[in-house]
N, C-alpha and C positions, 0 to 999 in steps of 0.2 A: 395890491402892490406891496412887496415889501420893503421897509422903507431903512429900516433898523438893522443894524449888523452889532453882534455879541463876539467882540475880539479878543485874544488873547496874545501875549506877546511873545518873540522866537525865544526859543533857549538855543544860547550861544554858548558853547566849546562844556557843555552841560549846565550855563547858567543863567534862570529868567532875566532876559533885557527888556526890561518897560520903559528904557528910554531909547528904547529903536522905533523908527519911525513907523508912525502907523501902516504905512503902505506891506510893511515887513509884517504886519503879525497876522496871525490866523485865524479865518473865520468860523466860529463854532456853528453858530445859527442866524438865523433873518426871522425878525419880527414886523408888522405891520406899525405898533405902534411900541413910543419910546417908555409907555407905561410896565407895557408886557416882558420888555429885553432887561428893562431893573428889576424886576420879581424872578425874570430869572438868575439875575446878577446873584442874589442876594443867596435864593437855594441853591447856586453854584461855590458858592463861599465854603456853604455852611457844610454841604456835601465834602469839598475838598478836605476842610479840618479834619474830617473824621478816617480820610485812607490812612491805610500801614503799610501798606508793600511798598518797595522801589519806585516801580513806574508811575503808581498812582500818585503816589507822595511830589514826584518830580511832577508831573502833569498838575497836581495841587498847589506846588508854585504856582506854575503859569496861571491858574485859575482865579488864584486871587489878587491877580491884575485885571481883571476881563472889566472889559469897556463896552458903554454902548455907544456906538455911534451911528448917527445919518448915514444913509446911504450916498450923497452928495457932497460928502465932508472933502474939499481938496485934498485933506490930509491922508486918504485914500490910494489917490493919483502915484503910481511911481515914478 
């Protein structure tokens, strides 16, 4: 069961909002456990510093907000 969700937050009118409510951001992946979704946290980071294009660069914002969270977290719920 996967229990873990690896979120990233909307970009709004082209600009990351990490302070929009969880239920709004988007899910990359599902991990079983909360060990697995922070290793990927980390290589997702370190991957985004390194784009140069437009889209990747803007998608590397969003990235370096990404959350793990519970799959049961109310903060989820819309």
């Amino acid at each position: 069961m996967l229990a873990w969700y690896a979120l990233i937050p909307p970009l709004v009118g082209g600009q990351v909002a990490p302070g929009a409510p969880l239920a709004q951001w988007e899910q990359i992946r599902a991990f079983d456990q909360a060990e697995q979704c922070e290793k990927m946290m980390i290589a997702y980071a370190q991957q985004a510093a390194a784009q140069t294009d437009n889209a990747a660069r803007a998608r590397a914002r969003q990235v370096q907000y990404v959350r793990c969270v519970w799959a049961g977290d109310p903060r989820l719920k819309p």
